[in-house]
SEGU-494578 format. One record per residue (C-alpha): residue in three letters; x, y, z. Coordinates in steps of 0.2 Angstrom, whole numbers, padded with zeros to 4 digits, always signed. Last residue first. Layout:
<atoms>
ALAXYZ/...
</atoms>
This chain:
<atoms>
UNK+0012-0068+0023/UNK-0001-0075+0008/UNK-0008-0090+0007/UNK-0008-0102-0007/UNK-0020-0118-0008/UNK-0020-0133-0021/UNK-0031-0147-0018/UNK-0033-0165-0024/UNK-0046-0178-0023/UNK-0045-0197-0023/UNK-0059-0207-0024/UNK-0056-0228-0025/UNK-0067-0240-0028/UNK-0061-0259-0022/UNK-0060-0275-0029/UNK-0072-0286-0036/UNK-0069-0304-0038/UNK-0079-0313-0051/UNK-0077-0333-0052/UNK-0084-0340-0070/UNK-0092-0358-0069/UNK-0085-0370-0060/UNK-0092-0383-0070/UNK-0076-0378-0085/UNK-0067-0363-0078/UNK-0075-0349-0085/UNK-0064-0336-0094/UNK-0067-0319-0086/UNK-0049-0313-0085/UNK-0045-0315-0104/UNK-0060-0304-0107/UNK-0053-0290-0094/UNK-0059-0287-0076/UNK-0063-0269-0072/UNK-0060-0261-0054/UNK-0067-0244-0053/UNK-0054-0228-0050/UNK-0060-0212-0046/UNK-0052-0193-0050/UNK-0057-0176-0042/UNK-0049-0158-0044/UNK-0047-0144-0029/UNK-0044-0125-0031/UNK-0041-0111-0016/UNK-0034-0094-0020/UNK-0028-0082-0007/UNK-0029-0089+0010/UNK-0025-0074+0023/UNK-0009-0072+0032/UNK+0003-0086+0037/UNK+0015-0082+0050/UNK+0035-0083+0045/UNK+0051-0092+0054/UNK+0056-0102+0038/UNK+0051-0118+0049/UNK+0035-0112+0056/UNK+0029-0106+0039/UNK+0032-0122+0031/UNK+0025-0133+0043/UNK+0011-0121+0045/UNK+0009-0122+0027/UNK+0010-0144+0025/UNK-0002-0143+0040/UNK-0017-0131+0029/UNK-0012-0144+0014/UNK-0015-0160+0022/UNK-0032-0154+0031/UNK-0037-0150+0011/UNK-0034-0166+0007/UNK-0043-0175+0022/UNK-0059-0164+0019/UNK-0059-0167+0000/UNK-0057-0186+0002/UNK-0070-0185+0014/UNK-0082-0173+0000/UNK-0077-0186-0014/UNK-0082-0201-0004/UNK-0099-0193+0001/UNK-0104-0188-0018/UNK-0097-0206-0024/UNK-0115-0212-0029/UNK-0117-0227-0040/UNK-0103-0234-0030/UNK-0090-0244-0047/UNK-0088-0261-0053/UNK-0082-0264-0073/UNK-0086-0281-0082/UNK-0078-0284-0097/UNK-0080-0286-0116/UNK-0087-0301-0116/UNK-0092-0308-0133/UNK-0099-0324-0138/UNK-0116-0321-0131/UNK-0130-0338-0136/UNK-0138-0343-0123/UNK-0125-0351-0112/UNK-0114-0337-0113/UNK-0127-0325-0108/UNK-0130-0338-0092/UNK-0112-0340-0089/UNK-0109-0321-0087/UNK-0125-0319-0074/UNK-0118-0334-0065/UNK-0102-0323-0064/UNK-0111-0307-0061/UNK-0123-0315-0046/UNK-0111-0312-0030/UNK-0111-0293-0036/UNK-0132-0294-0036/UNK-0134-0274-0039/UNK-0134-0275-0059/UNK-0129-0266-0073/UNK-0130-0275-0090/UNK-0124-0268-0104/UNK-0126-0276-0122/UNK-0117-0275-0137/UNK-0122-0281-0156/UNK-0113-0285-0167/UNK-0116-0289-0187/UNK-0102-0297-0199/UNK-0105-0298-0218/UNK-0092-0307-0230/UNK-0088-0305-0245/UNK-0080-0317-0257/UNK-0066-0314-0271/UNK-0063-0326-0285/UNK-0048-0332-0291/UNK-0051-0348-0301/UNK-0038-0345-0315/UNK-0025-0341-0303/UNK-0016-0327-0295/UNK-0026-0326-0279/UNK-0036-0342-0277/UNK-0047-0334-0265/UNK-0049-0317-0262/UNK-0057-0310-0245/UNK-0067-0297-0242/UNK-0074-0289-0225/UNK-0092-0279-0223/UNK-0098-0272-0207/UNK-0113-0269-0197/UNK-0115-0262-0181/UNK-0126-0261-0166/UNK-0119-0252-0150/UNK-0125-0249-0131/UNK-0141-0260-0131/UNK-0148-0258-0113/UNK-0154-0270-0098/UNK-0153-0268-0082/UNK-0169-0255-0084/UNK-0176-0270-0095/UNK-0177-0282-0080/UNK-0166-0294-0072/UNK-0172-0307-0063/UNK-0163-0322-0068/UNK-0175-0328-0082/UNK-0174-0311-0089/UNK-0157-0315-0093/UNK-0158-0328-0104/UNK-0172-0321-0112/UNK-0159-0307-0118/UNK-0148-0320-0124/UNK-0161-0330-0131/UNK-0168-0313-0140/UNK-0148-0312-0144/UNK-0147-0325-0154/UNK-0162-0324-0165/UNK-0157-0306-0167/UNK-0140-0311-0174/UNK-0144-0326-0185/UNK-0157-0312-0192/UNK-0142-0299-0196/UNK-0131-0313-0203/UNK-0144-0317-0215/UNK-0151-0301-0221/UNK-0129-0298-0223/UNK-0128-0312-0235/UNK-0112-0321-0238/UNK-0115-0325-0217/UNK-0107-0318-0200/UNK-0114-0317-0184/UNK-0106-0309-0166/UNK-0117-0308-0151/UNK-0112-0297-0133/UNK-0105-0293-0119/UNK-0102-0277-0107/UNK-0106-0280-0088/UNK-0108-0265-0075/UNK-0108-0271-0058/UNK-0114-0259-0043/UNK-0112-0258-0024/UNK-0094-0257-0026/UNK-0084-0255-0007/UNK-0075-0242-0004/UNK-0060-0232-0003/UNK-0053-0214+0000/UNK-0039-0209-0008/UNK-0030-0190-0003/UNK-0020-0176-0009/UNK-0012-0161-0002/UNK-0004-0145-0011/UNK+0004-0131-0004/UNK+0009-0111-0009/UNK+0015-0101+0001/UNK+0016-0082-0005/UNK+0026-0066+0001/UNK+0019-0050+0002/UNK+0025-0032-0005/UNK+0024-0019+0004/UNK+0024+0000-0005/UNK+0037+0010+0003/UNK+0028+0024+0014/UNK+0031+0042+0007/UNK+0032+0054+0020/UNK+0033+0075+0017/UNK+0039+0085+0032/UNK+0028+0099+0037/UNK+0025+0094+0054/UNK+0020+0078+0045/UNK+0011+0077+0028/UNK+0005+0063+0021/UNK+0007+0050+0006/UNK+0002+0032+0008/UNK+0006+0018-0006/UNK+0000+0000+0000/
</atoms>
């Protein structure tokens, strides 16, 4: 701050102060238990003719979809994420008199499954197998609501910043003044299990073993002195 006066008729100019600035960071994970499974899978058919292929492939996937009705779930669990259809060629007899080239059509169609019954996703996998699926993509586990996670992991990073500054400001011998700018940022991690991990082991059927959620947040704060 700049002052100017006038003191028994002696001008005084105040220096301007300039402030220092501390600036922290503090991060923190909170973990928790997934309350929600989200499955990808889905049917795969290919014929010389693409009205073919594409009928194979709703045929399929109604015994897949009945499949899965028959354990409970309902069409809320139950949602098409991608259809597509696709065209490949091949040339036989390349070079020859006989070369000829063929065409093949190939139609997918994904489905994902969210589901509450964690102890049920394998049985769930076998039974889309069963019926007709022959593609898994994955199953992902997550919390449907990570609000409270995020606002603890909040709390215990922002608790790590404001002792990291005190820290810092005790050692260098300064006190800490107002806080200046405050910003914070969120990331989650959800467990996912590949393809290769979700092979069924003969009778056994497939064995699902979810793992944690995790919430991390992290802050940044600068105080003045």
């Amino acid at each position: 701050m700049l002052i100017l006066g006038l003191c028994s008729g002696v001008l005084v100019q105040a220096s301007t102060v300039e402030r220092g600035s501390v600036q922290v960071s503090g991060s923190a994970i909170v973990t928790g238990t997934p309350d929600v499974a989200y499955i990808t899978l889905g049917v795969e058919t290919k014929d010389a003719s693409a009205e073919v292929a594409a009928q194979d492939n709703a045929n399929r996937m109604a015994k897949v979809l009945a499949a899965l009705k028959a354990l409970g779930l309902t069409d809320k669990e139950l949602t098409t994420t991608g259809y597509n259809v696709y065209s490949s060629t091949q040339v036989l007899h390349r070079g020859t008199a006989d070369e000829v080239t063929t065409t093949t059509y190939h139609v997918q169609n994904r489905l994902n499954i969210a589901t509450k019954d964690l102890d049920g996703v394998g049985q769930i996998i076998d039974a889309a197998v069963k019926a007709g699926a022959n593609q898994v993509q994955g199953v992902r586990f997550d919390i449907e609501d990570k609000q409270e996670m995020q606002l603890q992991a909040l709390q215990s990073a922002v608790e790590q910043a404001m002792t990291k500054a005190r820290v810092m400001a005790g050692s260098a011998g300064i006190a800490l003044g107002g806080l200046s700018t405050m910003s914070e940022s969120y990331s989650s991690y959800a467990p996912m299990m590949s393809t290769m991990a979700l092979r069924a082991d003969g009778a056994a059927g497939t064995a699902i073993n979810p793992g944690d959620v995790e919430v991390s947040a992290t802050v940044n704060l600068n105080f003045w002195f």
